[in-house]
N, C-alpha and C positions, 0 to 999 in steps of 0.2 A: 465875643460869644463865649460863655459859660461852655466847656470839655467834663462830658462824661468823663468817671473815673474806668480804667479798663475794666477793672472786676464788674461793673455794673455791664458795660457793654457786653460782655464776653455772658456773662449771664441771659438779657437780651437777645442777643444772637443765638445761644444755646436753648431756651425755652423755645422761639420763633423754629429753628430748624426743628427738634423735637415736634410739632403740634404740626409741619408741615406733613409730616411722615402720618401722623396721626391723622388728619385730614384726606389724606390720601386714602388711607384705612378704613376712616370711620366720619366723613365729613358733617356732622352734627354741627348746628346752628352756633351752639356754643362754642365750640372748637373753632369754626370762622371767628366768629366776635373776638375770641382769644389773641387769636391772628392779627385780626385788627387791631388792637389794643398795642399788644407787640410792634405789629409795623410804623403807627403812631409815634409809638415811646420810644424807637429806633430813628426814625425822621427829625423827632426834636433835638435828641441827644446826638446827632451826626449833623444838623442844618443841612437835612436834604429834606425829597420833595415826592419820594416815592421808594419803595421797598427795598429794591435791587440795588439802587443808587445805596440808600443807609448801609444795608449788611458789605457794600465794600468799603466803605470811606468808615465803620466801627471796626472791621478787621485790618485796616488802613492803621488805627490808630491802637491795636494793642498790642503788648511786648513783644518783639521780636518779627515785626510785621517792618517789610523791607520798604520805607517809601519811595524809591529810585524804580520799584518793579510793579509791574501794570500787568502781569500776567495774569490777574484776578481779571480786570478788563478785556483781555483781549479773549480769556477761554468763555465771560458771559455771552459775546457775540456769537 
């Protein structure tokens, strides 16, 4: 499987959380579609299969992201 570069991911992740806040704010159709678009482009470049899963296995995978620690996982639950 083809690995996102971090910068892109970290990009990715950063846009998606920004339009999250935004949506919350101002939930306009576009704004969704954005989201989607994001969560998509997140899903491929991580080989997952839904939103939550992508944003930990891209923060999983950028500099200084501990992979022996699951604490991302256990505070989603």
């Amino acid at each position: 499987m083809l690995m996102a570069h971090p910068v892109v991911l970290r990009n990715l992740i950063e846009q998606y959380e920004a339009l999250e806040v935004l949506h919350g704010e101002n939930g306009t159709p576009e704004v969704r579609q954005r989201m989607d678009d994001l969560a998509y482009s997140l899903c491929v470049a991580t080989g997952t299969k839904d939103i939550d899963a992508a944003l930990v296995a891209a923060r999983h995978r950028l500099p200084g992201a501990r992979p022996l620690d699951d604490s991302v996982l256990a505070s989603a639950a």
